[in-house]
PDB file of N, CA, C, O and CB in Angstrom:
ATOM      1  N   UNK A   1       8.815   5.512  12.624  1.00  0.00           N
ATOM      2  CA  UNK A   1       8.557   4.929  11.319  1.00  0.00           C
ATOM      3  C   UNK A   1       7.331   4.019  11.424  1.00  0.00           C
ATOM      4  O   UNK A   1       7.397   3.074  12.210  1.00  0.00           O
ATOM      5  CB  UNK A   1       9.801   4.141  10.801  1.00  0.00           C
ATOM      6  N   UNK A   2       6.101   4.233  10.631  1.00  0.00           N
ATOM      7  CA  UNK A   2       5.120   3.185  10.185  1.00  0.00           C
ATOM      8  C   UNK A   2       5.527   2.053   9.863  1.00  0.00           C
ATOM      9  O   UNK A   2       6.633   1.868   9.355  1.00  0.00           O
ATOM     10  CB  UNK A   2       4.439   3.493   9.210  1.00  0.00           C
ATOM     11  N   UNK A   3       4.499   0.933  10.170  1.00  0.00           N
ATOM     12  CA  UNK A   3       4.558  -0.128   9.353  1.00  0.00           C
ATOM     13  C   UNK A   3       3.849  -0.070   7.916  1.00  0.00           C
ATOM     14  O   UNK A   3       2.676   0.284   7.800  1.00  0.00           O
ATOM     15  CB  UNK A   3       4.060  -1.150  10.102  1.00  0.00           C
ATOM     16  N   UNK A   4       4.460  -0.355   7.091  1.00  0.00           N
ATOM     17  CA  UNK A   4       4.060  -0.046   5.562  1.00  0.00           C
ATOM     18  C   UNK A   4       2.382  -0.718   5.393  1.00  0.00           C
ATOM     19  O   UNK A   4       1.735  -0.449   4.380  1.00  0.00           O
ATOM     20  CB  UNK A   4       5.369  -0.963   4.328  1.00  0.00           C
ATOM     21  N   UNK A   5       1.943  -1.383   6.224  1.00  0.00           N
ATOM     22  CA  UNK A   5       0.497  -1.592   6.311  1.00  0.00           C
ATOM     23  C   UNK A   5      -0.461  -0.436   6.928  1.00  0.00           C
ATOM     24  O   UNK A   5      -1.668  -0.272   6.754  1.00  0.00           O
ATOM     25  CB  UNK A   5       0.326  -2.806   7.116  1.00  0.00           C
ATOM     26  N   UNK A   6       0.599   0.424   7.818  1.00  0.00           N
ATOM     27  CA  UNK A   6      -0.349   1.433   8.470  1.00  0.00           C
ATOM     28  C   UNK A   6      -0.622   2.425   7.429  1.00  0.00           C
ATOM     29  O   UNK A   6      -1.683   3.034   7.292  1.00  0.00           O
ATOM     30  CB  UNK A   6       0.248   2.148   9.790  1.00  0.00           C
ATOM     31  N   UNK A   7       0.620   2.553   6.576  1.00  0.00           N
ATOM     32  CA  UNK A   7       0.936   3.964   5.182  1.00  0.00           C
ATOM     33  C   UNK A   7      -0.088   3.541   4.250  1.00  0.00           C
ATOM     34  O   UNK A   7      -0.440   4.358   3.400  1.00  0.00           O
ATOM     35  CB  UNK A   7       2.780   3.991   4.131  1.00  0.00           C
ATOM     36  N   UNK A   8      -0.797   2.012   4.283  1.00  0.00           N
ATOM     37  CA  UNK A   8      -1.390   1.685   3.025  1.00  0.00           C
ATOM     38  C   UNK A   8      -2.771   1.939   3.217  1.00  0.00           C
ATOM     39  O   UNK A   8      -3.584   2.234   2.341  1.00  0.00           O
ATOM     40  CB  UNK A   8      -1.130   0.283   2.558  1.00  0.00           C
ATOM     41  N   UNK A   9      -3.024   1.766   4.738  1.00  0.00           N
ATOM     42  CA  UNK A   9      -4.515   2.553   4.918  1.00  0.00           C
ATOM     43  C   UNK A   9      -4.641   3.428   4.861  1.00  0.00           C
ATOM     44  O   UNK A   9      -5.762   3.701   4.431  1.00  0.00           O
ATOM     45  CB  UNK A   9      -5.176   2.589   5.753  1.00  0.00           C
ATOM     46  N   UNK A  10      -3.625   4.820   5.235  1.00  0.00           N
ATOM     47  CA  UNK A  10      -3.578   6.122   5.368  1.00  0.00           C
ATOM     48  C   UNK A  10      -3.970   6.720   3.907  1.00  0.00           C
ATOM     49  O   UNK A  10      -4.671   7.704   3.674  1.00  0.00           O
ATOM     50  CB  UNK A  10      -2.184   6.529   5.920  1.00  0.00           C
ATOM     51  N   UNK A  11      -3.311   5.835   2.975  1.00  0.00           N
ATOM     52  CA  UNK A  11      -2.923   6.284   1.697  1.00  0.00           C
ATOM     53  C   UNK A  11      -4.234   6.363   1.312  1.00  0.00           C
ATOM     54  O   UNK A  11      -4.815   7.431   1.119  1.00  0.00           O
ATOM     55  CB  UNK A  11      -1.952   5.433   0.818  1.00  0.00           C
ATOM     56  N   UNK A  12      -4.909   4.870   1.145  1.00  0.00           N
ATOM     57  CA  UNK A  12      -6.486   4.386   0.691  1.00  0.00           C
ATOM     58  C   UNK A  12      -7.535   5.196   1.357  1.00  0.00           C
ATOM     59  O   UNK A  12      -8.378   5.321   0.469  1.00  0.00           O
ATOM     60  CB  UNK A  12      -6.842   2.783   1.113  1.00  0.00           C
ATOM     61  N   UNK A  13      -7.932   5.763   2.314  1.00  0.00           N
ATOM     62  CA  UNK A  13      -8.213   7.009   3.166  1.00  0.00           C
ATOM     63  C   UNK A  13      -7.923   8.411   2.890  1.00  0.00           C
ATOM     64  O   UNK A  13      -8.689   9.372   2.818  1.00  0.00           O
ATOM     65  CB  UNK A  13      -7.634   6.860   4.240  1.00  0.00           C
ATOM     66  N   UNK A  14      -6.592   8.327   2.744  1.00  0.00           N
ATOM     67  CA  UNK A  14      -6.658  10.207   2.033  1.00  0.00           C
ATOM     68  C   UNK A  14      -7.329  10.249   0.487  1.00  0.00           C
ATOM     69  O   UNK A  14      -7.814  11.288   0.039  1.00  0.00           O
ATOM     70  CB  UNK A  14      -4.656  11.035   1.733  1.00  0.00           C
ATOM     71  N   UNK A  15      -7.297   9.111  -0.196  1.00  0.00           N
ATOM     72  CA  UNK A  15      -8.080   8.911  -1.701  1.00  0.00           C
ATOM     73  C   UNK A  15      -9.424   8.853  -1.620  1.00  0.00           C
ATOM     74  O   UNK A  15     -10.145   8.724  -2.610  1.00  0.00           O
ATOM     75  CB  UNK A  15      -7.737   7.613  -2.469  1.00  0.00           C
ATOM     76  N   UNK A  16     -10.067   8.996   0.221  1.00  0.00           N
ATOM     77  CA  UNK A  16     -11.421   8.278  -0.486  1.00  0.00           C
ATOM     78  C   UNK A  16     -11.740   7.152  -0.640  1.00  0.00           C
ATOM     79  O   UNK A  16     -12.860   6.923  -1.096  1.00  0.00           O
ATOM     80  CB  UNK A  16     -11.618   8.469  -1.558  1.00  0.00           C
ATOM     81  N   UNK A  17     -11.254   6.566  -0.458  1.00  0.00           N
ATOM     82  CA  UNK A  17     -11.528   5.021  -0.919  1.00  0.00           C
ATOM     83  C   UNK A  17     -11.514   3.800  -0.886  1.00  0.00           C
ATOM     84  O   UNK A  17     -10.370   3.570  -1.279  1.00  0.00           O
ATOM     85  CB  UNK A  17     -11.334   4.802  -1.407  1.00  0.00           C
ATOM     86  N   UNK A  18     -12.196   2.389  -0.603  1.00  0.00           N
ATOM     87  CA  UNK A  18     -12.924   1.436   0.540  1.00  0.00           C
ATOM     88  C   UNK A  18     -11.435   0.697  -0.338  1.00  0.00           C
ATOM     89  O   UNK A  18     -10.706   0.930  -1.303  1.00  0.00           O
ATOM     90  CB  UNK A  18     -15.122   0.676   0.524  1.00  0.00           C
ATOM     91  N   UNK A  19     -11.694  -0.689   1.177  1.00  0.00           N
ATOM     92  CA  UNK A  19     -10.568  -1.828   0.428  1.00  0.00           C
ATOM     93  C   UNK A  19     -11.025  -2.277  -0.787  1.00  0.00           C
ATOM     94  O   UNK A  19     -10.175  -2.371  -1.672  1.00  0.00           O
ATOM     95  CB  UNK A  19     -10.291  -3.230   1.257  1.00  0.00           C
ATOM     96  N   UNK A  20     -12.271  -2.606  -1.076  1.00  0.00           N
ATOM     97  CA  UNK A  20     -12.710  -2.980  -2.243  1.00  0.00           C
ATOM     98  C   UNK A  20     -12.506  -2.150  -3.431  1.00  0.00           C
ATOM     99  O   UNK A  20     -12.359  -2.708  -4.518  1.00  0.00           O
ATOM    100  CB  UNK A  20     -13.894  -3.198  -2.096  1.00  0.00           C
ATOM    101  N   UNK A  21     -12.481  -0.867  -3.336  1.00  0.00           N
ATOM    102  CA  UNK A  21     -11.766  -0.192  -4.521  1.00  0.00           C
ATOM    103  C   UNK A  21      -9.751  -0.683  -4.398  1.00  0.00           C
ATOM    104  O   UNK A  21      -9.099  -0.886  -5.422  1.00  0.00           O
ATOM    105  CB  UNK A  21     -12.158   1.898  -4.263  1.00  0.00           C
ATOM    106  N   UNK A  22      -9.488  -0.724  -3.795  1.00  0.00           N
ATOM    107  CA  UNK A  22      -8.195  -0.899  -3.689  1.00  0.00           C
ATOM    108  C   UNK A  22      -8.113  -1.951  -4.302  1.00  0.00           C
ATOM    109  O   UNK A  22      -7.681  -1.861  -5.451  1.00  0.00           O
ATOM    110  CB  UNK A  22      -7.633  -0.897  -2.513  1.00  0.00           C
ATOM    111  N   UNK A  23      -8.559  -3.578  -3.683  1.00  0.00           N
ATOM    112  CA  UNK A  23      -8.327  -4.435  -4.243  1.00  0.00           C
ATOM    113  C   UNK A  23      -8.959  -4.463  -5.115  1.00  0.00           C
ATOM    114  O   UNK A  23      -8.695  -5.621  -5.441  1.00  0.00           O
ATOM    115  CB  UNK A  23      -8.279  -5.230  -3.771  1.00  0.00           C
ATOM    116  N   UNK A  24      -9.713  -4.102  -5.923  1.00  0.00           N
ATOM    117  CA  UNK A  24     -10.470  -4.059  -7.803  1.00  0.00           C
ATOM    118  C   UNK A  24      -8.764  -3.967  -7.926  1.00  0.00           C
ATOM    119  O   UNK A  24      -7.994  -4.925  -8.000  1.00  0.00           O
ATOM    120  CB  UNK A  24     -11.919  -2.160  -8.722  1.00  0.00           C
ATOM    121  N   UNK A  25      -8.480  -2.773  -7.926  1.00  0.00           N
ATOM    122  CA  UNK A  25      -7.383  -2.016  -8.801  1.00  0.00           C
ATOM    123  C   UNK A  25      -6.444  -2.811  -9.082  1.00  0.00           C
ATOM    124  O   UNK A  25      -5.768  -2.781 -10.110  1.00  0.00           O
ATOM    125  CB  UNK A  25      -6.739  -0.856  -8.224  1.00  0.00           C
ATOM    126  N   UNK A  26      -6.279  -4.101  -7.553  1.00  0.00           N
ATOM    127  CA  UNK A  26      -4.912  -5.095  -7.293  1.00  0.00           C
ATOM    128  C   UNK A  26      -5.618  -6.519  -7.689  1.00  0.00           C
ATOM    129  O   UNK A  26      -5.009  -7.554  -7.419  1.00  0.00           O
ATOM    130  CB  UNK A  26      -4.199  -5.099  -5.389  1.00  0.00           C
ATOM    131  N   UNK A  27      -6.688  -6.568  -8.223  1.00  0.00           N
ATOM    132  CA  UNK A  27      -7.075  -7.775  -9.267  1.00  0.00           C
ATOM    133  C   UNK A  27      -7.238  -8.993  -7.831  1.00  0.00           C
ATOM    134  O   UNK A  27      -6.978 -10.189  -7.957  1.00  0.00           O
ATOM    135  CB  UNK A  27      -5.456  -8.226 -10.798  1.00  0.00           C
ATOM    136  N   UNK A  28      -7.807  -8.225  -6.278  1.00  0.00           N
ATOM    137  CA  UNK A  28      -7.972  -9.102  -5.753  1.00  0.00           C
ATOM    138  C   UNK A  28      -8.905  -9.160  -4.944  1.00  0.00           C
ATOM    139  O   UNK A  28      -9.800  -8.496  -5.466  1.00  0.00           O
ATOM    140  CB  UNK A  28      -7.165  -9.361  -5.419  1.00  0.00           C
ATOM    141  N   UNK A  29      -9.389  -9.684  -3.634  1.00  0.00           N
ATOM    142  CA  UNK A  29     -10.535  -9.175  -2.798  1.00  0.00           C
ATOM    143  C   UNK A  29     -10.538  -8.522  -1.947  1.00  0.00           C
ATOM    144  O   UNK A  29      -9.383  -8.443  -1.530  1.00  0.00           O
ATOM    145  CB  UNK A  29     -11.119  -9.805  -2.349  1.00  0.00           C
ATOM    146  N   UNK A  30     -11.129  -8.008  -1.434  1.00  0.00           N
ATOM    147  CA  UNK A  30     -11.560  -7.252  -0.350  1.00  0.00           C
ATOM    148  C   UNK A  30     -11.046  -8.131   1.054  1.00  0.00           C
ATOM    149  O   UNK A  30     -10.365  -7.580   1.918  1.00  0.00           O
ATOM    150  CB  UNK A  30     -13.257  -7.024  -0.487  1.00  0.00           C
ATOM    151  N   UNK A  31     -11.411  -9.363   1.134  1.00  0.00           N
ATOM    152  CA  UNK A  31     -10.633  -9.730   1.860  1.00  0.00           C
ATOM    153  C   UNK A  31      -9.076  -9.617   2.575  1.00  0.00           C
ATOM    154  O   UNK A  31      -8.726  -9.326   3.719  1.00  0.00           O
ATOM    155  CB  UNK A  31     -10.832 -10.334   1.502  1.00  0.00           C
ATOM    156  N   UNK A  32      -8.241 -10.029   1.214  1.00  0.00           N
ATOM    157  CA  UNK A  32      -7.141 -10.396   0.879  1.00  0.00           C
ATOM    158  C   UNK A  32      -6.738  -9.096   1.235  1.00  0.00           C
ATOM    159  O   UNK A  32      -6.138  -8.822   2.274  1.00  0.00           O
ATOM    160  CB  UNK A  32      -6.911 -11.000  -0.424  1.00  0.00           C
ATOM    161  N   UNK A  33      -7.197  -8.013   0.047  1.00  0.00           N
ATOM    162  CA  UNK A  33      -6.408  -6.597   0.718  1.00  0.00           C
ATOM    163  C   UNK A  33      -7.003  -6.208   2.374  1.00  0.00           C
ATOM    164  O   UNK A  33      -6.567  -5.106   2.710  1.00  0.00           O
ATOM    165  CB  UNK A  33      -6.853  -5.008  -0.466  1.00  0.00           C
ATOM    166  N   UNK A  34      -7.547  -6.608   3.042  1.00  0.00           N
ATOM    167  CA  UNK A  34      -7.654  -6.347   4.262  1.00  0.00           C
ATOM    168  C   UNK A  34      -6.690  -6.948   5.150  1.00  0.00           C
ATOM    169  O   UNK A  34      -6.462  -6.359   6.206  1.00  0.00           O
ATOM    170  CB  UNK A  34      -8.798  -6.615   4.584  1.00  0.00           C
ATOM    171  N   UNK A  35      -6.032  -8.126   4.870  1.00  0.00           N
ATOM    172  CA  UNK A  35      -5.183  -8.988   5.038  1.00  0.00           C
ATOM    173  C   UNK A  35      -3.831  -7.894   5.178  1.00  0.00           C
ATOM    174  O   UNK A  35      -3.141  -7.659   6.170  1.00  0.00           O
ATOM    175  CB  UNK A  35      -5.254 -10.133   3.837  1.00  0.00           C
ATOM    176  N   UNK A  36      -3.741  -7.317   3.744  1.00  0.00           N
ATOM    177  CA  UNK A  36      -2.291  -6.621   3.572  1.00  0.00           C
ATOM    178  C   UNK A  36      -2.466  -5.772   4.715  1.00  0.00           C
ATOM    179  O   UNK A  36      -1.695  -5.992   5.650  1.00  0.00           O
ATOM    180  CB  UNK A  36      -1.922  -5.737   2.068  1.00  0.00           C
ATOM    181  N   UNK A  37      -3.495  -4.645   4.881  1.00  0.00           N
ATOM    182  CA  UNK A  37      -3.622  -3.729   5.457  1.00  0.00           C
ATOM    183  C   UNK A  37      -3.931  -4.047   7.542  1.00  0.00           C
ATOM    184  O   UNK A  37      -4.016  -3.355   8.557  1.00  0.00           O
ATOM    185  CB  UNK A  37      -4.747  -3.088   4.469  1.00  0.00           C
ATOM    186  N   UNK A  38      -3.972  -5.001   7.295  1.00  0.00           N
ATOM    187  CA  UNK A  38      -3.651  -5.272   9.237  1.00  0.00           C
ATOM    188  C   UNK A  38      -2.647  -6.250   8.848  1.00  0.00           C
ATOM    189  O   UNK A  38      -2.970  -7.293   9.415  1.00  0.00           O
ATOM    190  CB  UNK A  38      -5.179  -6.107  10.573  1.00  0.00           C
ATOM    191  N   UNK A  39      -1.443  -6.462   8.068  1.00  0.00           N
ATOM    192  CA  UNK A  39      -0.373  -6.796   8.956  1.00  0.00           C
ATOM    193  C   UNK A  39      -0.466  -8.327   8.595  1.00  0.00           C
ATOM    194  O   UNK A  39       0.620  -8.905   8.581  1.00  0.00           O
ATOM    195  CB  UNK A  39      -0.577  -6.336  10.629  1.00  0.00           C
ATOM    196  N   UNK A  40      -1.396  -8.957   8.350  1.00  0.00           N
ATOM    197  CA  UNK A  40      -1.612 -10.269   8.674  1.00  0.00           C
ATOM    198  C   UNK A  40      -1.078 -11.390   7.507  1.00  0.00           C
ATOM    199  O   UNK A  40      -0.944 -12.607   7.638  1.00  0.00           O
ATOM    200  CB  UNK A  40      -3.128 -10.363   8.940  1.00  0.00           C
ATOM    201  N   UNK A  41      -0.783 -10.396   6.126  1.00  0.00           N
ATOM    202  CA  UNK A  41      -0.158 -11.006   5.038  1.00  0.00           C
ATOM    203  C   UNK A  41       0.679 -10.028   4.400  1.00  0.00           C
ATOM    204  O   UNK A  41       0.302  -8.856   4.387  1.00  0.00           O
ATOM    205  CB  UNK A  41      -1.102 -11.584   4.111  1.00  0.00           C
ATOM    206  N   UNK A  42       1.683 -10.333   3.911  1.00  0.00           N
ATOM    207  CA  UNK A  42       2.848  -9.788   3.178  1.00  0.00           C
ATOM    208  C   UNK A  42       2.089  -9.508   1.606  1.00  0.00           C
ATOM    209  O   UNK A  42       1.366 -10.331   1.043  1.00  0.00           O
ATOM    210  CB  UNK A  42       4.299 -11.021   3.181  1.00  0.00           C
ATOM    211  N   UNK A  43       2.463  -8.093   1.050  1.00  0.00           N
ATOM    212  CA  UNK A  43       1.937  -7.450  -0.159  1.00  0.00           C
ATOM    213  C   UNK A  43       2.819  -8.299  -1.040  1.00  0.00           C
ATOM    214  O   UNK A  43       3.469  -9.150  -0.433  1.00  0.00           O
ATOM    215  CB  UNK A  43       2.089  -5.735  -0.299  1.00  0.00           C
ATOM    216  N   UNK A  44       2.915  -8.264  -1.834  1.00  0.00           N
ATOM    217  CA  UNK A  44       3.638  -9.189  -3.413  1.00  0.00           C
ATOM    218  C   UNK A  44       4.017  -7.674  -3.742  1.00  0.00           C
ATOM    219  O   UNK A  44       3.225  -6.732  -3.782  1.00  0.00           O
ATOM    220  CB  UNK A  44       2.273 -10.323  -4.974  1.00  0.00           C
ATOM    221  N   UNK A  45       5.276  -7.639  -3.949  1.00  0.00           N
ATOM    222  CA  UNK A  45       5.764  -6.300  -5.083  1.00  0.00           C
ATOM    223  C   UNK A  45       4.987  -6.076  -5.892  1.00  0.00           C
ATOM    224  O   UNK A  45       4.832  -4.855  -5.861  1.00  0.00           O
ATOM    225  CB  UNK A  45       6.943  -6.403  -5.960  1.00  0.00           C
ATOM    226  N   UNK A  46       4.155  -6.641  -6.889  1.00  0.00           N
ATOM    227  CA  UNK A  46       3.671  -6.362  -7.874  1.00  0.00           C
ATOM    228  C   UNK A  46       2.635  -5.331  -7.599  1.00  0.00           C
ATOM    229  O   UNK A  46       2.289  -4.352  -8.261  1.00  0.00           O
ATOM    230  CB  UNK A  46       3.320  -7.433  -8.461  1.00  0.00           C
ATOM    231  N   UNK A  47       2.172  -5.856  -6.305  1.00  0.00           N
ATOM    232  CA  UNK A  47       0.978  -4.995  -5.745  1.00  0.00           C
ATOM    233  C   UNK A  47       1.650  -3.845  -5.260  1.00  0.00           C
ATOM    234  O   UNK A  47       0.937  -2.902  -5.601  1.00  0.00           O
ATOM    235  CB  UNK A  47       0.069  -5.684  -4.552  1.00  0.00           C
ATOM    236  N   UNK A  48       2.285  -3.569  -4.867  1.00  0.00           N
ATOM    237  CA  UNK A  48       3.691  -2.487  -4.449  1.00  0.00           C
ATOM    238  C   UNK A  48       3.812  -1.611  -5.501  1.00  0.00           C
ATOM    239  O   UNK A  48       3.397  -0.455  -5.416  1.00  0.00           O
ATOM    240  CB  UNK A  48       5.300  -3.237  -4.285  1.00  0.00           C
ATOM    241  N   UNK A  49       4.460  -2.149  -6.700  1.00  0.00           N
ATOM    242  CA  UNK A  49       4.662  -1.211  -7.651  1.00  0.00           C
ATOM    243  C   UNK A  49       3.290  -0.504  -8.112  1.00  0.00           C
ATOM    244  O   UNK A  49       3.297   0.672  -8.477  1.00  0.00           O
ATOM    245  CB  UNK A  49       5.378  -1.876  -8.776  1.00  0.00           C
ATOM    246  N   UNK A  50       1.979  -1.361  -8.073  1.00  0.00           N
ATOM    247  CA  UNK A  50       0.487  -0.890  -8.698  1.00  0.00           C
ATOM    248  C   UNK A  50       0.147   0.242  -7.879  1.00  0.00           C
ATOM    249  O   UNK A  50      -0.351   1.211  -8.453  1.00  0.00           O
ATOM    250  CB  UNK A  50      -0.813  -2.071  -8.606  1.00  0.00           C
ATOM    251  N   UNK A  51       0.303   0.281  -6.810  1.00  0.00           N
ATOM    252  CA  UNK A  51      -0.144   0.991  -5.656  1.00  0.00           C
ATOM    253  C   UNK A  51       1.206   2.515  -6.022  1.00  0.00           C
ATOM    254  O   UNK A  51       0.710   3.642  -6.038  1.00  0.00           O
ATOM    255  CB  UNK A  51       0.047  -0.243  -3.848  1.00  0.00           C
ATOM    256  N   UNK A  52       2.265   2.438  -6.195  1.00  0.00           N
ATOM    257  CA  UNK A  52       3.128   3.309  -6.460  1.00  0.00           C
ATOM    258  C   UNK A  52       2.802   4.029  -7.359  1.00  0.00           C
ATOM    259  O   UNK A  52       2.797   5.220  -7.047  1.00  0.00           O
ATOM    260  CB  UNK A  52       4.139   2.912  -6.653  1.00  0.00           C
ATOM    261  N   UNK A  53       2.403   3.705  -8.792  1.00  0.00           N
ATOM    262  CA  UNK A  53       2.051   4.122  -9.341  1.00  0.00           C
ATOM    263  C   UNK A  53       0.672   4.878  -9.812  1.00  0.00           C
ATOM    264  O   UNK A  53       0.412   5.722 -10.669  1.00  0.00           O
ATOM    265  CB  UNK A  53       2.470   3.605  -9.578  1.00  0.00           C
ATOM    266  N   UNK A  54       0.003   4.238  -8.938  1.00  0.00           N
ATOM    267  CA  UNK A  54      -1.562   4.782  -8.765  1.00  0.00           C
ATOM    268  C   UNK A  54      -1.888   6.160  -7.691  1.00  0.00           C
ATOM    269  O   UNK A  54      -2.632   7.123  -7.877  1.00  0.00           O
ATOM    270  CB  UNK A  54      -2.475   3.399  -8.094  1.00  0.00           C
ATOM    271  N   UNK A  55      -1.191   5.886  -6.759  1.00  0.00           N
ATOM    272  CA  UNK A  55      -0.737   6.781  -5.663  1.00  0.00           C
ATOM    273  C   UNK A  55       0.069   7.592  -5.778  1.00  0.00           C
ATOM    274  O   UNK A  55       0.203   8.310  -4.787  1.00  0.00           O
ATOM    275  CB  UNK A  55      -0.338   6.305  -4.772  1.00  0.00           C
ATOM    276  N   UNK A  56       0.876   7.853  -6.848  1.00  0.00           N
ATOM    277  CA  UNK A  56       1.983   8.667  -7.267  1.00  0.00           C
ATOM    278  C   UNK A  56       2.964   8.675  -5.944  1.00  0.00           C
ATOM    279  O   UNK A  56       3.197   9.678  -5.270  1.00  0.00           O
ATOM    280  CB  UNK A  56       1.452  10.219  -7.760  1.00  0.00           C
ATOM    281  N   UNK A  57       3.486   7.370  -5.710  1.00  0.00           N
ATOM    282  CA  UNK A  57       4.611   7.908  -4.560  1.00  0.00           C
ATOM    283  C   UNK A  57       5.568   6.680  -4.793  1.00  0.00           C
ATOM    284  O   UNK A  57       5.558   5.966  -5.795  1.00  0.00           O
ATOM    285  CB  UNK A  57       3.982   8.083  -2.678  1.00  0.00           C
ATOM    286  N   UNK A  58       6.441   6.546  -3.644  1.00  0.00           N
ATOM    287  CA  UNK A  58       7.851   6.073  -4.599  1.00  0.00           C
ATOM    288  C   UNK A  58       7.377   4.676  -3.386  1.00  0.00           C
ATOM    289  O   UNK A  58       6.607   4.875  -2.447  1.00  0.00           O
ATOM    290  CB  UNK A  58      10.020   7.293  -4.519  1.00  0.00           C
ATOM    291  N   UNK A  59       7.915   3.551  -3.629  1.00  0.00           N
ATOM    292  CA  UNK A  59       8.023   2.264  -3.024  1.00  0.00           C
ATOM    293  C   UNK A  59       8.637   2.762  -1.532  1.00  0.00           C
ATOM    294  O   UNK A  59       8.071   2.494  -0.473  1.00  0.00           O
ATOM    295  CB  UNK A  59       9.046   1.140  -3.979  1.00  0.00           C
ATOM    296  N   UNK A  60       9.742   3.440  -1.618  1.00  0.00           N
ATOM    297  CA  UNK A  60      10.489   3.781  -0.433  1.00  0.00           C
ATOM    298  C   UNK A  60       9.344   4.140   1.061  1.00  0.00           C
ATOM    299  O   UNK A  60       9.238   3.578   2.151  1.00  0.00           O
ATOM    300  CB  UNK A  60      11.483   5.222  -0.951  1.00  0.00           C
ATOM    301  N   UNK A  61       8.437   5.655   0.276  1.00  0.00           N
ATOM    302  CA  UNK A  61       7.211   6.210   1.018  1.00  0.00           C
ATOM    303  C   UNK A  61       6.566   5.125   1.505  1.00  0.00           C
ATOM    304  O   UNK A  61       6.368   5.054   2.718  1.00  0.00           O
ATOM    305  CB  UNK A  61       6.237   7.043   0.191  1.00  0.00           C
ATOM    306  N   UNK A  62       6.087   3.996   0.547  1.00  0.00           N
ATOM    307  CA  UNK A  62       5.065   2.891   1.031  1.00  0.00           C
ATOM    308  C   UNK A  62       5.382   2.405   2.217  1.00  0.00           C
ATOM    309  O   UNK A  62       4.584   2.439   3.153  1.00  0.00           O
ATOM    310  CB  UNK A  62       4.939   1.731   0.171  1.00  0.00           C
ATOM    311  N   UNK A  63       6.547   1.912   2.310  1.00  0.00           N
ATOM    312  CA  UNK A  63       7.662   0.879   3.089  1.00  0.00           C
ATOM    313  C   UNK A  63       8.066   1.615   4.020  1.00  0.00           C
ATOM    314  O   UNK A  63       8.810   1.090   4.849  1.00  0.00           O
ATOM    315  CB  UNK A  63       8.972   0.315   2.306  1.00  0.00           C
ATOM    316  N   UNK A  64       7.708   3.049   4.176  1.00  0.00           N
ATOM    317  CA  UNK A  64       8.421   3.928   5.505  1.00  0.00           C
ATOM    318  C   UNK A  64       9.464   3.881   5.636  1.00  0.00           C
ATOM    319  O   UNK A  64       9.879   4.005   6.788  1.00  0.00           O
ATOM    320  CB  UNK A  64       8.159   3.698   6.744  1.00  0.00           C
ATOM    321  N   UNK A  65      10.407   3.685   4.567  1.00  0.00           N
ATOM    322  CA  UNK A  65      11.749   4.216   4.480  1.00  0.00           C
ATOM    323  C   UNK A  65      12.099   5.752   4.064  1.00  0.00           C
ATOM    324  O   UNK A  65      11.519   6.449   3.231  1.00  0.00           O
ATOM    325  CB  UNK A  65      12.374   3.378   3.562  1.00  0.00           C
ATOM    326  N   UNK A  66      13.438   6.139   5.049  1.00  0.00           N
ATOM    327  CA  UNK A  66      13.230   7.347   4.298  1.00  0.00           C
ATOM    328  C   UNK A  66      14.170   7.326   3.469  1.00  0.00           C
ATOM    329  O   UNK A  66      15.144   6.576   3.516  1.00  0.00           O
ATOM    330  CB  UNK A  66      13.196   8.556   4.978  1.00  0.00           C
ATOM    331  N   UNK A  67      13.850   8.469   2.338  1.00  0.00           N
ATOM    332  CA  UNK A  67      13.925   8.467   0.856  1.00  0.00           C
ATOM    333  C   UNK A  67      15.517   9.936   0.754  1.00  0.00           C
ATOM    334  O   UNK A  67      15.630  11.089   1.168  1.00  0.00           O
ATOM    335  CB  UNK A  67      11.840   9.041   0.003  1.00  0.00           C
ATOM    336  N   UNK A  68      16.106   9.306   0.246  1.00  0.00           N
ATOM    337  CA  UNK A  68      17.150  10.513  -0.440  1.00  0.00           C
ATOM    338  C   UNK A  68      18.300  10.349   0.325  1.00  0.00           C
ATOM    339  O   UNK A  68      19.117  11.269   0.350  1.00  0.00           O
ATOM    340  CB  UNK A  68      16.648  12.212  -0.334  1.00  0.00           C
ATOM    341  N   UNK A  69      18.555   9.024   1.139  1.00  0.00           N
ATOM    342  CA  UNK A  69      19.576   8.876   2.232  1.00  0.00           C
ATOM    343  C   UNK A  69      21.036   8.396   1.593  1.00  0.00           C
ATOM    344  O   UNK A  69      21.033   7.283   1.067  1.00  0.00           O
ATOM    345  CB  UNK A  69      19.006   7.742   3.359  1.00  0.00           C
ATOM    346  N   UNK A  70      22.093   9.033   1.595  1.00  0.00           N
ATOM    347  CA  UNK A  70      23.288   8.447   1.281  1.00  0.00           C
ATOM    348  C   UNK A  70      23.692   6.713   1.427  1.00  0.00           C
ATOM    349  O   UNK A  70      23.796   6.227   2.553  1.00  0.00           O
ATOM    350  CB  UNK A  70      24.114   9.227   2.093  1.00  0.00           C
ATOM    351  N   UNK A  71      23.858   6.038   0.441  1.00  0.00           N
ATOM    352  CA  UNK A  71      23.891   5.144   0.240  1.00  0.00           C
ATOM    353  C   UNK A  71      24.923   4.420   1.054  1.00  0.00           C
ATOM    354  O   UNK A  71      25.091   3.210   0.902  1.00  0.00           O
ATOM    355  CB  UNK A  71      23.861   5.164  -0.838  1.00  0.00           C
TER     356      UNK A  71
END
């Protein structure tokens, strides 16, 4: 299992596309989302759900959980 920072570069990479497009999208900097993406700061859900929805994939995928598991 990934760390959900490794899935968030992978993700931003299979799109094409620099941290600075990422963070435009998450209303923050280039910095900051570089931050999320090595590990070094915790994402805010909000940015979670933006990224879910932009990425078409479920929170679970982000987070490297796997998905469809008996409760």
């Amino acid at each position: 299992m990934k760390p959900y920072y490794e899935i968030l570069r992978s993700l931003r990479e299979d799109h094409d596309l620099t941290q600075s497009d990422v963070a435009n999208l998450l209303g923050t900097t280039q910095q900051v989302y570089s931050r999320y993406e090595n590990g070094v700061n915790e994402m805010p859900v909000r940015h979670i759900v933006t990224l879910c929805k932009f990425y078409r994939v479920s929170a679970d995928f982000i987070l490297g959980l796997p998905e469809n598991e008996g409760v």
